[in-house]
Structures are given as C-alpha cells and as structure tokens.
N, C-alpha and C positions, 0 to 999 in steps of 0.2 A: 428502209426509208430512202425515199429519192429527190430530197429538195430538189427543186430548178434551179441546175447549173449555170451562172456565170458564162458569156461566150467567151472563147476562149483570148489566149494574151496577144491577141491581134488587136484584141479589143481597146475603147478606149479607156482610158482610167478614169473612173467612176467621179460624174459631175459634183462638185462640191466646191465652194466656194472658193478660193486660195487663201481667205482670209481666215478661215476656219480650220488650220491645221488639225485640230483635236479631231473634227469628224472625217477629215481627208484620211488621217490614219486609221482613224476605224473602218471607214470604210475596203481600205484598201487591204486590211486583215480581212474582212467578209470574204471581198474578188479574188482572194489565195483561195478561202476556204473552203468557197461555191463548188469549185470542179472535185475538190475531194468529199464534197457531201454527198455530187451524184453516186460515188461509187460506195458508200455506205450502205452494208447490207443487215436486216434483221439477223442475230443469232452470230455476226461474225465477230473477231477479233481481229482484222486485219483488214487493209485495203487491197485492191489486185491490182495494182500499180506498174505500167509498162517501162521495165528497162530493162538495165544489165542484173545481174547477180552479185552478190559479194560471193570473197571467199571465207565467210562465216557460217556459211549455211543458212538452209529455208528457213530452219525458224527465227534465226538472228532478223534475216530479212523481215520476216512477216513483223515479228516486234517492232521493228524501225518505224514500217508502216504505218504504225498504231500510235506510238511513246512521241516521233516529232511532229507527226500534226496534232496529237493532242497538245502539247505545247501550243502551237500556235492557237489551236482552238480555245486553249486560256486565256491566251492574252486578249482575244475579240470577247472572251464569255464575263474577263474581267471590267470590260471598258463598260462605261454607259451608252446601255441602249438607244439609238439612234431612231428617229419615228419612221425610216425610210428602209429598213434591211428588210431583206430579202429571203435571211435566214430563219428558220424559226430557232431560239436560243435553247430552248426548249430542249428541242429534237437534237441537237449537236451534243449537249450534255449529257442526256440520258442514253443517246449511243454510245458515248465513251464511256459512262458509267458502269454500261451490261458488256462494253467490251473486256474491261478492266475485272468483272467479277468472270467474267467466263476465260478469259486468257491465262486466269491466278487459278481455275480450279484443274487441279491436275489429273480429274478424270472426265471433263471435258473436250472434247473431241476439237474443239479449238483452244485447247492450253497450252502455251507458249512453254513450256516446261521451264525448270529451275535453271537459274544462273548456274557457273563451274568455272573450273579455273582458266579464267583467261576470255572469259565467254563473253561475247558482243551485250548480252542482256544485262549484263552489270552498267552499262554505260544508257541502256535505255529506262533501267531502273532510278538513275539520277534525272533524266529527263523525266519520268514521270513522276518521280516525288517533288520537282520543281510546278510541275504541272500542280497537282493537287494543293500546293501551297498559293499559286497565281489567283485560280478560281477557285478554291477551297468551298465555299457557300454551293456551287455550281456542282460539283465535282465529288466531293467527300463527303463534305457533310449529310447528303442526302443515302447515303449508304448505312444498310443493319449492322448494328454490332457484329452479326455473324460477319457481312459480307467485307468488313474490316480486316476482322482476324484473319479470314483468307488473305487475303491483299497482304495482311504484313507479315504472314507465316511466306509468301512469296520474297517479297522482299528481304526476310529475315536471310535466304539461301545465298547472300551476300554475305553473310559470315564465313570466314577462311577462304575465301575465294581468290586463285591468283590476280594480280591485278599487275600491267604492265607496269612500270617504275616510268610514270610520268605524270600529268595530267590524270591520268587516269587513275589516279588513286584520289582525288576527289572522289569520284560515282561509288566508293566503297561510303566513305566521311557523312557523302548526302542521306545515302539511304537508312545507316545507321544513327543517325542524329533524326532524321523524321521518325522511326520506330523507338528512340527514348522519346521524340516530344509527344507519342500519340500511346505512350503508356504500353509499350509491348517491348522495352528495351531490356538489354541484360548487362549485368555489373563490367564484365569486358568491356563493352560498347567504346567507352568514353574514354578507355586507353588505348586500344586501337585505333581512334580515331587521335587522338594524341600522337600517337607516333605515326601515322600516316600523313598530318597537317605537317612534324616536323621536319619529317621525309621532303616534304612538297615546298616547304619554307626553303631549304637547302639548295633547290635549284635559282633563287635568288641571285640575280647576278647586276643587281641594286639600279635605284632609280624607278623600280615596280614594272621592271623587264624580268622576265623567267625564259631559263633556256628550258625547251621540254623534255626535260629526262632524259633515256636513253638514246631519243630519236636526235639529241646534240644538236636542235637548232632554234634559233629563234626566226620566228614570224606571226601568221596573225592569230596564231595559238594563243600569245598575249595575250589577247583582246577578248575572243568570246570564248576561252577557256578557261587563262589563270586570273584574268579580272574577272573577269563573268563569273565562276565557281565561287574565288575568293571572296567575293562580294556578296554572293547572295549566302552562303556561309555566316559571315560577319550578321547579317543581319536577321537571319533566321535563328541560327542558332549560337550566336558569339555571345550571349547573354551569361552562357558557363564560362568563356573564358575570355575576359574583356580587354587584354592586354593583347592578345594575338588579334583579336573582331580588331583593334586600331590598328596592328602592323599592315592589316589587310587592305583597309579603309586606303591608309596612308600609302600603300603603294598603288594603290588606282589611282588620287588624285594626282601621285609622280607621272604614273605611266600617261595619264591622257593626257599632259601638257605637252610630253611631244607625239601624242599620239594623233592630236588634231593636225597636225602636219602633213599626214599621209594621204589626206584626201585631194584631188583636184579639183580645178573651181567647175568639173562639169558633176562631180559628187564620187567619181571613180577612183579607189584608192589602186596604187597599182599592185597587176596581178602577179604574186611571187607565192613560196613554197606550197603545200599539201593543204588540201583541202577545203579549195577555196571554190569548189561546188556551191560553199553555204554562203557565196555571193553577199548580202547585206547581213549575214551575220555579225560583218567587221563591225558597226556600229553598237553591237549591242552594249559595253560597258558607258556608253553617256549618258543616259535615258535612267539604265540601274544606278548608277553610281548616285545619283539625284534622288532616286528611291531609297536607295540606302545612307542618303544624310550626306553625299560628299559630294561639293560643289568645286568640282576642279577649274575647268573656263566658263566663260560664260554662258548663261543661261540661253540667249538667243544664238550662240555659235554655235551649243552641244547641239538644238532642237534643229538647226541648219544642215549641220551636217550629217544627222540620221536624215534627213530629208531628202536633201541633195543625193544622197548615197542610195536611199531607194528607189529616189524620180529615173536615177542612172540606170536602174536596173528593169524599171518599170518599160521604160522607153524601147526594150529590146526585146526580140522574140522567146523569152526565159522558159517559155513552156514546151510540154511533149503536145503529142497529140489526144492525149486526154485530157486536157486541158491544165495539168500539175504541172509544179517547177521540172523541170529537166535538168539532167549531169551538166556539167558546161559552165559558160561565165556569160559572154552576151548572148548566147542559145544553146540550140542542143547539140554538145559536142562529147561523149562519155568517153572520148579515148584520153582524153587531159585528166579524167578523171585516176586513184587509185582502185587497188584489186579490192581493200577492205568497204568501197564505197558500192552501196546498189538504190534501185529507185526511192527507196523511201529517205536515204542520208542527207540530202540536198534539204528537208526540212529544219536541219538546226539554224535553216535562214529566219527560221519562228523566233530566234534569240532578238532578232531585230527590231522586231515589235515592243520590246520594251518601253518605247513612249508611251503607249497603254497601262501603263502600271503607275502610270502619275496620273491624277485625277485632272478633270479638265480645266479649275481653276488653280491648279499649282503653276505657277511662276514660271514652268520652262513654255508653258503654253503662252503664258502671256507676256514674256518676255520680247522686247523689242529683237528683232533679227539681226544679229553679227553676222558681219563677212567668216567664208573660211579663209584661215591663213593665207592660200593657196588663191586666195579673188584679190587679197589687198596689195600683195607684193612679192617680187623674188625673194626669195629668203635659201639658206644652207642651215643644218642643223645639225653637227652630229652628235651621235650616241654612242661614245666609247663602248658603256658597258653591254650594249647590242651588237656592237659591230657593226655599226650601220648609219651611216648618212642618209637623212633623205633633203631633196631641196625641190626648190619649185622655178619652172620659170615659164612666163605668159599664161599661167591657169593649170598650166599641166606640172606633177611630182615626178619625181626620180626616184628611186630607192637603189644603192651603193652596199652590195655588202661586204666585207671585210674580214668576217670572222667564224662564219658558221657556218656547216653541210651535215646534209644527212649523214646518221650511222651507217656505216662499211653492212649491216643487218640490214638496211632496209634500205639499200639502194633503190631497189624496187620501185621506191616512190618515185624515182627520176631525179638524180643528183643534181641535174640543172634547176630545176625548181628553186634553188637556193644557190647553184654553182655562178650562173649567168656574173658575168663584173657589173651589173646594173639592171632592173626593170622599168619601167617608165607607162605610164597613164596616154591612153589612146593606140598603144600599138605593139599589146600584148606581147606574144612570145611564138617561139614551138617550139613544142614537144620532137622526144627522139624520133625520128623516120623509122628506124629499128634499133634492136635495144644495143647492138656496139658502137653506135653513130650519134654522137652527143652532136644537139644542135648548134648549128655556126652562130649566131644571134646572139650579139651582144657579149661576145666571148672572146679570148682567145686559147685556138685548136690545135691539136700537135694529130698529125700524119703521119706515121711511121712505116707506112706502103703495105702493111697488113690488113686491109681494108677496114680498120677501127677509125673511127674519129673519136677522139679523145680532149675531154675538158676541165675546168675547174672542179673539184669534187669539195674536199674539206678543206680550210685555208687556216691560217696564224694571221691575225692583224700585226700591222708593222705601225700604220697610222690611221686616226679613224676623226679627221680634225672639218672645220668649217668651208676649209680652201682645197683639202684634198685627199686622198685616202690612202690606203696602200695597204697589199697582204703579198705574202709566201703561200707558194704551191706548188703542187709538182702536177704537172699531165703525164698522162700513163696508165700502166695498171701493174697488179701484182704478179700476174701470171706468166706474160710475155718478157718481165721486169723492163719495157720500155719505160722513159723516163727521162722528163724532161724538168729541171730546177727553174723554176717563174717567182720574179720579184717586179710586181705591175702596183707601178703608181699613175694614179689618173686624178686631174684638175679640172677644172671646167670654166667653163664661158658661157654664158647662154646656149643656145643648145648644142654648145661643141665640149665634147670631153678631148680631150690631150691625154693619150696613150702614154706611156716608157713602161716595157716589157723588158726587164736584163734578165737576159735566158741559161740557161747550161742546157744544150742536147746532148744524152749523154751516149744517144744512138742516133744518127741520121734523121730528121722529119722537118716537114714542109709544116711551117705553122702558119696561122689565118687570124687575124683579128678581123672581126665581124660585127657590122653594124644593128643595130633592132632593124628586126625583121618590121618588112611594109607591108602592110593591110592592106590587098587589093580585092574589092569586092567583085568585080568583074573580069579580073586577069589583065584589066587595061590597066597600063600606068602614061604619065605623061613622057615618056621616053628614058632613055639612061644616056647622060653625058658622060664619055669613059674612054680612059687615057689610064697612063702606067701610074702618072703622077698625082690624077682626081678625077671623081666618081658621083654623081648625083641623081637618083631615082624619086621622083615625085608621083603622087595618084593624085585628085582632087584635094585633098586636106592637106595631108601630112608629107616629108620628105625625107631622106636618108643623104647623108653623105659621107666621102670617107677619102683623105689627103694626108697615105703615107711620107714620111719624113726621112728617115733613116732604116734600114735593113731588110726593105720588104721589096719584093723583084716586079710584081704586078696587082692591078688590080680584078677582079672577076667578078661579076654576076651570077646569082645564084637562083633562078625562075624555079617555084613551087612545084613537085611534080601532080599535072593536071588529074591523075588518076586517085590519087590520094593525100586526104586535107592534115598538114599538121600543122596550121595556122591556130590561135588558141578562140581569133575574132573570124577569121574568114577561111575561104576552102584556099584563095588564091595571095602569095604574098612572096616577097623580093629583098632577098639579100646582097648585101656588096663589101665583100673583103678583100682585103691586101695580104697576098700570099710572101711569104719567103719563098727562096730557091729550099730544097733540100739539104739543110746546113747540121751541120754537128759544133761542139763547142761553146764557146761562150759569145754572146752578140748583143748587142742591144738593139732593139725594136724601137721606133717611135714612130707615130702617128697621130692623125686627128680625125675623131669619127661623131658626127651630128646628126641628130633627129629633129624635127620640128616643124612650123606653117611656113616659116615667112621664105618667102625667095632669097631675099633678097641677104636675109643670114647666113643662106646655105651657099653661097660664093668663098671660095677656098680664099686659105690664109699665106699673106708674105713673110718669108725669114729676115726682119730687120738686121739682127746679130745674131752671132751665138759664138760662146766660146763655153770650154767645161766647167757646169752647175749655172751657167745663166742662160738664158732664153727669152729677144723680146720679136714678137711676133705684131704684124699688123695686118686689121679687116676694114674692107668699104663700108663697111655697117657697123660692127663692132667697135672700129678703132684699134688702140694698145692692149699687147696683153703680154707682162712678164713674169716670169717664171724662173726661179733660185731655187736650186737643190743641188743639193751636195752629192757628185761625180753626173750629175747630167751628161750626156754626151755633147760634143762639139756635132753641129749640123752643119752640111752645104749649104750655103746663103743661094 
C-alpha cells in the first residue's frame, strides 16, 4: 500500500480554520501519518525508517517502527472522520492489523520474536496494547478469534520477563491487565501486577512527581510516563482496584498544576534530561487526564497548551528526509539523542495527540481559551519534592534543578542533561564535545589540567524555595580522585541569576562558571563586549551576559567549533565564562550571569553595599535588588 504522501515538514500546516481546533488536530495527526503511510509495505511488519540504530538490536528496532506509529495511527483512526483526509482509514487499519498478526506469528518470516528479559519489546507491547485499546473497533475487533489468541499468546511472553526497576515496570501491568480484560489471563496476573503497581507507587516523592527508578531522576518522564501510564491504568483497568485507580487520578491532577508552568508563551517547554526526541510527547497527560475524569486547570489552558506546544514544534524543520519525525528537538540532530534511542523511538511523540481521544463536542474543545501561565505574568514556583524550581520571565521559563542526576550506571545518557545549574526555553543547550569534557553552559566547571572538563553530576538539595535555590556537589570523578566540594546558591532578577559558588579545591583547578550557550544560526552574532569585569554576546533575538563579582580572574569567550555541531538548536553558538586563576582551598565565587531580549537589561549591575550576608545591588533598567544570606561574602564596592 502506497497512499500519497504528505510533502514533507517544509510544508505548510494543513489549512484549517483556527477556529476549529478539533479538525486542526486531526488533521495535523493525518500530516505525521502521510509520510509513514508512503513507506507501508504489503506482507511487512515494520517500516524501513532512515536513522541511527539502537543498542537493542534489529528487531527491537523494527518493533519500535511498527508499536509507535501505530499509536499514532489510533489516535487519527480514533477521531471523527474529517470530509477532507487524504488518508484512506481503511487501508491504515488494516495494515496495522496484518502487521500485528504476522509480526506475533513466530514462523513468519517477519515475526518480531518474543519479548526476554530486559528486551526493548516489552515496552512496545505497552504501546500496542494502548494502541488497541485507543481504536479498539478499528484495530482488534475486527480480528479472528484465532488471530487473538496469537496476538495474546505473544503478549502473554511478558510473563517473567526482567523488567528495568522504573517506569518500565508499567509495560509488564499494561500488557497483563489487557490479557485478563480479553479473557486469556492467568490467576498470577493480578498479583504480579499488584506488586509491580506497589513497586512503582514507591518511587512517589509526593505532589504526583515520581523519581524514575533506578535512573535517580526526575524530568519529563513525569509527564508522558508516570502520568501517562498511571492514568490510562486507572481508567482502563482501576475498576479491580479503585482505591489505587484514585491515588493515580489524584496525583495527576497534583502533578499538572505545577506542570502547566513549564511551558513558555511560545508553547516550548524547556529542553532538559533524556529522551526528549519525543518533543510534544510533554503535553500528553492534559488531553488524557480529561479522558480519564480528572479536570486539574482549566479547560481552555490544558487545550492551549497541548497546542501552543505542538504549533512550537510544527514551525521547525522536525523531519528526516523521508518525510518522518527525526532524532532531535527543533530538527534533525541524533547526537543529543541516547544509544537506546533509533529511528522509529521519536514516535512516542503520538502520546501528544491525545486531544483525540475527547470527542469533539467535549468541553476541552469548546472551552473558552486560557492564557498559559507563562503569557499572563512572571511568576517563580518551587517544587521541593522535585528539586526543582521553575519560573518564567517575559514569555520565556527557566527550569532550576537542585536535587537529581543520572545514575553513576548510566551516565551514558549525559550527566549534564540534568547536571546543568538551569535550562531555559529558546536557547537550548550542548551536549558534550567528547565524552571527558562536560559542557561549559550554564554550569559551573572544574579544570584540573588533565584535559577533563568536569561538572555537576548528582547533587543534595540545600534549598529549593520561590526566591532561591541551592544544592552540594562535588566536581571531579572517582578514578583520578580529583575533587572539588561546591555549595552554589543562585537568586534571580529578571533575566539575571546571582551566582555564590563556596568552593573546596581539594587539588589545584581553574573553575568556569558559564553562561546558556547562544543560538547562532549563521555564526554571526552582534559582537562581544569584553573586559575582565563584564561580558555581553547578542545574535538578533536573544543575548548572554556574565559580570563576575568576587574570585574569578577573567572573562573568555568560547566560539562553537566550526567543524562540529554540539548546539542542541543550531550547528553555530557562544559562550562566556568567568575563569578562576588555578586555585586550591577554600574560596568563594560570586557572580552575575543573564540570558534574554531586552538590551537594555543586559547592562551590568552596581555594588551599592555590601557587608557579610547582605547584598544590595543597582540596575538602569531593573532598579534595587537585595539580598540577605547568612555568611554572604563581603564584595568590593
């Protein structure tokens, strides 16, 4: 089967009234759909999808290909048909349908063979039993008793199967709860999913935040994982236990009231830890939470901000050149990506589409439109039990974290991904240059003339409040035993954060606090203003600045190197940090380092006073800003 392909994401976004979000969504499910329909083959199980590889192996891959655009294809096969698609609904169903029976037969020459312990197919066995549940009429139902039994004796190989100790012990709960609800279940079933659910409750660390297991962090795993899971859970099959179906409930509507926070007023939530290839998957628990009975904000906010969040996404080159989503965040970048990630993973952006699953006269559709948080005012937020502050200021969010880093196991993912003292919306990040060289951005570095660059990895919150934050850490590593003791508390202003770094070098290193890296699309910037004392790099938008205070010897520039892109938004981009000399012992750090539009903000700050634990500083723009903490250092005026 070869429907006509959709051109590709150069294209425009498919004409549809603005007034009529319900068919903008649908449609804009089709313009995903279209370029993976061209490659839909008679007799296959998989799509031939151009990218990188996981380190799961081919047939992990090939199931990915299959398990997350069929997801997506539910959610368009679920919606009402539109008089204008392009698709035939028909032909998309009944492909997934013969792929589904020939992928589950295990003497089939395209059979995805059985799950095992620890196997990537357990996790697309959750996706496809979500799938079959979405467009169930479309999907399952039309399938023989025989070609059932197949399907759930595949599924059923989810039984004893390792499963990581996170997250990932849902994809065991789903698949075993759809084989009791479809009559092929076994008397175990319901306690092993019992104790897998209490397993998963335990990583609760309240408010309807979950750290993720073993991987020790939180981020937007939250969101289209342990809300996402726990929700469709609850309401698929919480009907056996309706005391846990409301703990579930009730920690989604916690989670999304400060989860609406995270978005900026251009719909970009910022880009931080693992696996955020699946770009608008962020939005998926507003849309569900609504399907599943739980009305956390308001109606016209949730349906704004899944919108805004995928217009953000819609508007950038997201595609490969076959016309699918691509590794990456605003295009095709697969080196941000992890090793377990290959072409087909960047589908669980299908989670996103859950406004599909509300009919089109349900109330989120016709609900008058809220501002996001992030369009009506500055606001600070924090979230002790995350570790995590986030605030907003002129349309753009911050994210502050305080308390969480990857496992010492899987550093792999990139420790910065969650190490960074902050991320912020419109000017991403980078990734390591090589893997002993932690990025300068938004960090501060310890140098210990080994050619390492070394940064935040796992941290202890100290404070995690409205006005300010602060965590312990150490830079270094275990092997060289370099090591350096970091207690960094950081306040802010509009777009200026206030540094105090009080250090212990317990060996010799040049440390670097470092401002967000600058988006240059074309390697031009409007120049760099640069002196020992202050520093300001501008492109057309956006700007950086950085006006050490106390213990840092100079400032430097830090130009992308031309040959190779570790920008997360663009190939070319500019950093400016304030170095130490090469000091050992104890020191205190201070500084002031800003990101943002206005000029006229980014003009450096005067030391009114300062004596030890006060601080009042003044801006031509800003005005006053004072600051009390207990052993501040005393500053030259």
């Amino acid at each position: 089967m070869n429907p006509k392909p959709s051109p590709t994401r150069a294209e425009k976004i498919p004409a549809v009234s603005p007034r009529d979000d319900y068919a903008w969504w649908r449609a804009q499910a089709e313009s995903l759909l279209s370029p993976l329909a061209a490659l839909m083959q008679p007799g296959k199980a998989d799509l031939p999808l151009i990218g990188q590889a996981s380190n799961h192996g081919a047939q992990a891959d090939r199931l990915e290909s299959f398990a997350r655009p069929c997801l997506l294809a539910a959610h368009w096969l679920a919606s009402e048909a539109g008089n204008d698609e392009k698709l035939s609904r028909a032909q998309i169903a009944e492909w997934f349908r013969r792929g589904l029976v020939i992928g589950t037969d295990s003497k089939h020459k395209e059979s995805w063979g059985a799950t095992a312990n620890h196997h990537q197919h357990t996790v697309e066995m959750a996706a496809l039993t979500l799938a079959l549940q979405i467009a169930r009429t479309q999907l399952w139902e039309p399938l023989s008793q025989h070609e059932r039994q197949q399907i759930a004796r595949w599924f059923a190989s989810v039984r004893g199967a390792g499963l990581h100790r996170n997250n990932h012990m849902f994809f065991c709960v789903l698949p075993l709860a759809f084989l009791e609800q479809e009559g092929f279940g076994r008397p175990a079933d319901r306690e092993v999913s019992r104790h897998l659910l209490d397993v998963l409750e335990g990583m609760s660390v309240g408010g309807g935040w979950f750290i993720d297991g073993m991987n020790e962090t939180v981020d937007y795993y939250a969101a289209y994982a342990w809300s996402y899971y726990g929700l469709w859970w609850a309401k698929l099959y919480g009907r056996n236990d309706p005391s846990r179906a409301r703990r579930w409930k009730n920690w989604a509507a916690e989670f999304l009231k400060d989860y609406a926070h995270f978005f900026a007023a251009s719909g970009e939530c910022p880009p931080f830890g693992r696996s955020i290839c699946y770009r608008f998957a962020t939005t998926a628990p507003f849309a569900l939470a609504e399907h599943c009975g739980v009305s956390a904000i308001p109606l016209g906010q949730a349906r704004r901000i899944c919108t805004r969040n995928l217009e953000f996404f819609l508007r950038h080159p997201i595609q490969q050149k076959q016309g699918v989503l691509s590794l990456g965040w605003t295009d095709e970048f697969s080196e941000m990506s992890e090793a377990y990630s290959c072409a087909g993973s960047v589908y669980w952006a299908a989670k996103g589409f859950a406004p599909l699953l509300l009919p089109r006269d349900h109330e989120f559709w016709r609900a008058k439109e809220k501002p996001l948080p992030a369009e009506q005012k500055d606001f600070q937020r924090g979230i002790p039990q995350a570790g995590l502050v986030v605030r907003s200021h002129s349309g753009d969010v911050e994210v502050l974290n305080n308390a969480n880093g990857i496992c010492v196991s899987n550093i792999k993912f990139g420790t910065w991904k969650w190490g960074k003292l902050s991320y912020r919306s419109e000017f991403g990040f980078e990734i390591a240059p090589a893997d002993n060289k932690y990025p300068l951005d938004a960090a501060l570095t310890a140098d210990f003339g080994d050619g390492a660059i070394h940064g935040r990895h796992q941290c202890q919150p100290v404070a995690v409040a409205v006005d300010h934050c602060a965590s312990v850490y150490g830079l270094g590593d275990r092997f060289s035993q370099n090591h350096v003791s970091v207690e960094s508390r950081i306040w802010w202003n509009g777009g200026w954060q206030l540094h105090w770094h009080h250090v212990v070098a317990h060996q010799p290193a040049v440390l670097r606090l470092g401002t967000y890296s600058l988006p240059l699309h074309d390697a031009a910037h409007g120049g760099v203003k640069l002196s020992d004392k202050f520093a300001r790099a501008m492109n057309t938008e956006l700007g950086v600045a950085i006006q050490p205070l106390l213990g840092f010897a100079r400032v430097k520039v830090h130009e992308s190197d031309p040959n190779k892109r570790t920008h997360l938004l663009t190939w070319h981009s500019l950093i400016l940090t304030a170095d130490t000399e090469r000091i050992e012992g104890e020191h205190d750090l201070v500084a002031l380092a800003w990101a943002g539009r206005t000029a006229k903000e980014s003009a450096p700050w005067e030391i009114i006073s300062s004596e030890a634990g006060k601080l009042r500083l003044r801006h031509s723009f800003l005005g006053e800003w004072k600051i009390a903490a207990e052993d501040f250092p005393k500053l030259a005026a």
